[in-house]
C-alpha positions in Angstrom: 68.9 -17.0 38.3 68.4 -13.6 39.7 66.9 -13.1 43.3 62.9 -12.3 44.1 64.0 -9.4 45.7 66.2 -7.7 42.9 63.4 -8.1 40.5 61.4 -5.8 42.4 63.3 -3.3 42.1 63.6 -1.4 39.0 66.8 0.3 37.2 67.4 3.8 38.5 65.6 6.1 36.3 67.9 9.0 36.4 71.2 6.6 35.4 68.9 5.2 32.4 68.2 8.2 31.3 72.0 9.8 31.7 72.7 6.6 29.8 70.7 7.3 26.6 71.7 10.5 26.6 75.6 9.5 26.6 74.3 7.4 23.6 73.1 9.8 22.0 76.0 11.8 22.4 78.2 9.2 21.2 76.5 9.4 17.6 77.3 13.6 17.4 74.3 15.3 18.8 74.9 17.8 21.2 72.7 16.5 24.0 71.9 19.1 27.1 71.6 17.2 29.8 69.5 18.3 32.8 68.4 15.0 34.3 71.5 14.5 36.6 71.3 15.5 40.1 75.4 16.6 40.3 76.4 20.0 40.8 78.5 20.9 37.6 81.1 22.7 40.3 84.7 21.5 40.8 85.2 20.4 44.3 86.4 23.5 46.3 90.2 23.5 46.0 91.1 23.1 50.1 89.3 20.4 50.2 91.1 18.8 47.2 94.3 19.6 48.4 93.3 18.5 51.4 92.6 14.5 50.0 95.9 14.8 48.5 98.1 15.4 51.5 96.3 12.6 53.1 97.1 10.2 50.4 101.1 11.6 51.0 100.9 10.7 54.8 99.7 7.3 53.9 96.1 7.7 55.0 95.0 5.1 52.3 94.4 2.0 54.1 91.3 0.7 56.5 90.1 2.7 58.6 87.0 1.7 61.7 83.9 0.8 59.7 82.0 3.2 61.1 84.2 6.1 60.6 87.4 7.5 61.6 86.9 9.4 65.3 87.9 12.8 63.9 85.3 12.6 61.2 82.8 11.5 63.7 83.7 14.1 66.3 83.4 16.8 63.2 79.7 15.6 62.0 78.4 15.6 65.8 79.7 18.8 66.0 78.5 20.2 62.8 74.9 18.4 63.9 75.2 20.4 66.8 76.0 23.8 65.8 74.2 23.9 62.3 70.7 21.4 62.9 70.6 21.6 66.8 71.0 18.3 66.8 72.2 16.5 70.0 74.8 13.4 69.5 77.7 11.5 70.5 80.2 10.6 67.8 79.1 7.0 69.0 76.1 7.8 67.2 77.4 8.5 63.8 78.3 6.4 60.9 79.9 7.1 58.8 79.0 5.8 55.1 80.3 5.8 51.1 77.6 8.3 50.1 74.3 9.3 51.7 72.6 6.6 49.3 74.5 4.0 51.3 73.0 5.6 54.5 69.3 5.2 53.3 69.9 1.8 52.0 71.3 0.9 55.3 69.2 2.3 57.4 65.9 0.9 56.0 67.4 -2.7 55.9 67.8 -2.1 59.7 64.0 -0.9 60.4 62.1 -2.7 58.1 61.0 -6.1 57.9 59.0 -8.3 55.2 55.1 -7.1 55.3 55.9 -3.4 57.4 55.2 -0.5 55.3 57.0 2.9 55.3 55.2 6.2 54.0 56.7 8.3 50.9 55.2 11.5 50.1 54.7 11.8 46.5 56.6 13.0 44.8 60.0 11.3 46.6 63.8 10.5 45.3 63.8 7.0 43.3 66.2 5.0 45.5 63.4 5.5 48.5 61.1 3.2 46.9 63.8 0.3 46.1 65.3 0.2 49.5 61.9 -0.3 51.1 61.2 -2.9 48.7 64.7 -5.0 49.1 63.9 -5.2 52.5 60.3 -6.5 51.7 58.6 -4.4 53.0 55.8 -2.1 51.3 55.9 2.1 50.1 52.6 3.7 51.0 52.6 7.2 49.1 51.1 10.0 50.7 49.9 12.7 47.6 51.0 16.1 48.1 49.5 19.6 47.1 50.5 21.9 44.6 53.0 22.9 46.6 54.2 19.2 47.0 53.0 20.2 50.4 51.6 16.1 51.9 48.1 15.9 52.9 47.0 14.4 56.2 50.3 12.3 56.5 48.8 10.5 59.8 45.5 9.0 57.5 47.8 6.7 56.2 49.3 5.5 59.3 48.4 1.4 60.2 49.6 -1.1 62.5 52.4 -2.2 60.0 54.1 1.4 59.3 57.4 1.4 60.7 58.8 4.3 58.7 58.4 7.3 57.3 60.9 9.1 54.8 61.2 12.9 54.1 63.2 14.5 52.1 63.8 18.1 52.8 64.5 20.2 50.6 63.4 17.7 48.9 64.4 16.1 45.3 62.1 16.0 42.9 60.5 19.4 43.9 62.9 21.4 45.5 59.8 21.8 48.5 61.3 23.1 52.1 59.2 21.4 54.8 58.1 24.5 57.2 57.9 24.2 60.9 54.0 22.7 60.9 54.7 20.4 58.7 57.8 18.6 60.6 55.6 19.1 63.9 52.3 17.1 62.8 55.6 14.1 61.3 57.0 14.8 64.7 53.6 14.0 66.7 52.6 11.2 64.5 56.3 9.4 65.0 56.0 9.8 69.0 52.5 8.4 69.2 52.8 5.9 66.9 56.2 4.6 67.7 57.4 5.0 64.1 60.7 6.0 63.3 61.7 9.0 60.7 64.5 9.2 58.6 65.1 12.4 57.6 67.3 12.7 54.5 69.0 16.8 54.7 71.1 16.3 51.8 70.6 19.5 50.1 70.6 21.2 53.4 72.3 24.0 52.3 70.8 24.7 48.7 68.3 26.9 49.9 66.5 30.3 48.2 65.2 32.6 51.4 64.2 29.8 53.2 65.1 28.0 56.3 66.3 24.8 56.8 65.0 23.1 59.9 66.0 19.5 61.2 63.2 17.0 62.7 65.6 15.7 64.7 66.1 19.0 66.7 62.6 18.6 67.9 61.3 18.2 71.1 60.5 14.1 71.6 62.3 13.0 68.3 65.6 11.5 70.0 64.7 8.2 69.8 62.9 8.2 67.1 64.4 10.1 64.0 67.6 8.9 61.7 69.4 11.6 60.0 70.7 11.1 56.9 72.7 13.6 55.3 76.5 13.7 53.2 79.1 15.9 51.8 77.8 15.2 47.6 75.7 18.1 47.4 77.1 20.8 49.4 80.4 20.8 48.5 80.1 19.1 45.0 81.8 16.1 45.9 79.7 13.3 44.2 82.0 11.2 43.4 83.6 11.2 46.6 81.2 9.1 48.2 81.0 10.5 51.3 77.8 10.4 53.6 76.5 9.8 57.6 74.0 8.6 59.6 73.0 9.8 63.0 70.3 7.7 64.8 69.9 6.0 68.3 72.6 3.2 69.1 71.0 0.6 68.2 70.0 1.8 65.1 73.6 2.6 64.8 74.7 -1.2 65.3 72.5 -2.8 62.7 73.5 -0.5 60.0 77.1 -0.8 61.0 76.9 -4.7 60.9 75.2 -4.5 57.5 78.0 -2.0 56.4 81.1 -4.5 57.8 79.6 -7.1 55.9 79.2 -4.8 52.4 80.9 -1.9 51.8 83.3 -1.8 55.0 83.8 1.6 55.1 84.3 5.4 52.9 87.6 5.8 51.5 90.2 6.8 54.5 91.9 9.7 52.7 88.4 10.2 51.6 86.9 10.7 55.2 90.1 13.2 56.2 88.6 15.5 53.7 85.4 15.4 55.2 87.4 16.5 57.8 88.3 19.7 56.2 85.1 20.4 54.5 83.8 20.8 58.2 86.2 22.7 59.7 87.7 24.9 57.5 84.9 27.3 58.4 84.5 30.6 56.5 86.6 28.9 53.4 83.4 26.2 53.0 81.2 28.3 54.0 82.1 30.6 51.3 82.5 28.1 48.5 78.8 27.1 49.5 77.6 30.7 49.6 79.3 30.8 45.9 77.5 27.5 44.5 74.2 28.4 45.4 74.1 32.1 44.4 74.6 30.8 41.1 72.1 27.9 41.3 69.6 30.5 42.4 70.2 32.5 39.1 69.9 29.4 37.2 66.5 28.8 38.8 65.2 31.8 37.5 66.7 31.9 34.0 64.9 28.5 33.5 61.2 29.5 35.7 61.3 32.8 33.7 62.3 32.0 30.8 59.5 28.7 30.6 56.8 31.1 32.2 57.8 33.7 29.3 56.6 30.5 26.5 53.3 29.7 28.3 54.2 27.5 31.4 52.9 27.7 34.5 55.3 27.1 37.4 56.7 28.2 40.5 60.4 29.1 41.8 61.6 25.8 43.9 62.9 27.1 47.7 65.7 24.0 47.7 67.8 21.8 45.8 68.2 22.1 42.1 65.3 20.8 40.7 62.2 22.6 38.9 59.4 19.5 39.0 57.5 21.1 36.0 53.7 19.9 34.8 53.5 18.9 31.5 50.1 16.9 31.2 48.8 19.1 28.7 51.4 17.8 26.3 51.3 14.1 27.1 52.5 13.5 30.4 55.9 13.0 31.4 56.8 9.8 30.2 55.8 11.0 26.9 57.5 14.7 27.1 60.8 12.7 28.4 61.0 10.6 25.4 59.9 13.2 23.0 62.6 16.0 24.4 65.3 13.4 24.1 64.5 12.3 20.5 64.0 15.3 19.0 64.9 18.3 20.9 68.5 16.2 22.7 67.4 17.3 26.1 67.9 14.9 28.7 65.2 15.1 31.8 63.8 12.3 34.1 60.1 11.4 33.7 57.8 12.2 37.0 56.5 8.4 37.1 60.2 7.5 38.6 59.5 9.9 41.8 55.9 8.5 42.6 52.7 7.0 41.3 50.7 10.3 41.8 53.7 12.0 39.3 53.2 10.9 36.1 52.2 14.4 34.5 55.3 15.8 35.5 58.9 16.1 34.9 61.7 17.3 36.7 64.7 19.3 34.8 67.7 19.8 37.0 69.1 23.0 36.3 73.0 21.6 37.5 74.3 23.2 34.3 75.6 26.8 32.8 73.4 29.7 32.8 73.9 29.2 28.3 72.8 25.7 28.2 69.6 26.4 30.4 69.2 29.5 28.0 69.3 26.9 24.7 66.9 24.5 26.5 64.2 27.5 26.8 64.6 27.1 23.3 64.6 23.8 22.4 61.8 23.4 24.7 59.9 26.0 23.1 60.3 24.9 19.4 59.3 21.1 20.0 56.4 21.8 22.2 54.8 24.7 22.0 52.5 25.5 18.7 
């Protein structure tokens, strides 16, 4: 007999989807699969040596739930420095994955009847963590810029939260300063707290990346979320953080003792050295997303050059693309899959206002993004 709570919450669309396609796979069809959201980098190679002589000094056994106190120290730092973001390491936790953080987090605001505000479109695992804690998603629709619309109309007495995502997965949108000032004033006046989720900080095109939680006002009320998975193409790691106010801290932390206990330790003393091995991250970084940028405009120029009508993302590596004159998402999804062996995830996962979209991640080679053009082009365009 499953619980009332796990029935509300659906499968992750993006794992169902990577799952179909593996079948798929499995029967000989060469399926291109942009519907993950993984970096197809290897882990840069000091921070893989790095794990290693950790596991050879016999860093392998429990560590403090919340973090070992050289991790902690680093990610305060690196909040510091990089977000202007002041923080103790008493303030950090840290977590197996940034997905672990969110879940945690919203367990430890939100309680059975509040509502938290999305903005439409917004990553899957928002939605079920608000609703295995009981609590209700109020979306906010966005422009075509997946710019949100009058965020503070859809304030009540129950909101307790609001989640943003910046850059932000689906869309690949970068929140500009006006933006995080009317979340900023509606949080202080309100009392609602904001969890800010920066995992794709630093996949950025020509933009720049600003934290809430820098703002004037926002220390007490802003929980950042953010993880080494993205940056430094360690998804499998499992390697993420929280920095909130203390007691925001605590309840997350008691939730974490009783679950997951803690991130790997020889796992955490590579975080470590992803932080402070300076120019050698940096550089890696610098490396990953120069390529993701050309990627993002092999695939916006090459669907613009067979009738599409879309614009270049500013973060993440995502293109959310519009395809309601061809059926909608859902449809498009199934239809790529079947006949053309792409893999991509169907907009109605991100949002109920983003069913006429899909989004494509372009986390593969320049040659594979080059044959989906194609493949794209001879199963949907006349």
């Amino acid at each position: 007999m499953i619980s009332r709570r796990l029935n509300l919450i659906k499968e992750s669309a993006t794992l169902a989807i990577a799952n179909l396609a593996s079948d798929i796979t499995k029967q000989g069809h060469d399926v291109i699969t942009l519907s993950l959201g993984e970096p197809d980098f290897a882990t840069p190679g000091h921070i893989c040596d790095s794990v290693m002589q950790s596991i050879r000094r016999g860093e392998t056994h429990y560590t403090p739930a919340a973090g070992i106190p050289e991790l902690k120290s680093a990610i305060a730092e690196k909040l510091r420095t990089d977000n202007g973001i002041t923080v103790t390491p008493d303030q950090v936790l840290v977590t197996p994955g940034a997905k672990q953080a969110v879940f945690e987090v919203v367990q430890a605001v939100l309680d059975e009847g509040d509502e938290a505000i999305l903005l439409d479109p917004a990553w899957v695992t928002y939605d079920a963590c608000i609703r295995y804690a009981g609590a209700r998603s109020v979306w906010v629709p966005t422009d075509n810029d997946f710019m949100p619309r009058e965020v503070g109309d859809y304030v009540t007495e129950k909101t307790k939260l609001i989640i943003i995502n910046s850059p932000g997965n689906p869309a690949g949108n970068v929140f500009d300063r006006k933006l995080l000032e009317e979340v900023r004033d509606i949080a202080i006046d309100n009392e609602i707290m904001v969890i800010s989720d920066e995992i794709y900080e630093k996949i950025i095109y020509g933009r720049v990346h600003m934290s809430i939680g820098s703002f004037d006002g926002m220390q007490d009320h802003v929980i950042t979320i953010n993880g080494f998975s993205k940056s430094y193409a360690m998804t499998g790691w499992r390697l993420g953080y929280v920095a909130a106010p203390p007691d925001i801290i605590k309840a997350a932390l008691k939730l974490q003792s009783h679950s997951v206990s803690h991130a790997a330790s020889f796992v955490q003393h590579a975080g470590v050295t992803a932080l402070s091995a300076g120019q050698e991250s940096a550089d890696a970084i610098d490396a990953m997303v120069a390529e993701f940028r050309a990627r993002r405009n092999i695939l916006v120029d090459g669907l613009r050059s067979i009738g599409f009508d879309c614009k270049k993302p500013d973060g993440a590596f995502y293109l959310f693309l519009d395809v309601a004159p061809y059926g909608g998402g859902d449809v498009v999804a199934k239809l790529l899959l079947r006949e053309a062996y792409i893999a991509v995830t169907p907009g109605s996962a991100f949002g109920p206002g983003s069913s006429d979209f899909i989004r494509i991640s372009y986390a593969a080679s320049r040659e594979r993004i080059y044959d989906a053009i194609e493949r794209i082009r001879d199963t949907l365009i006349p």
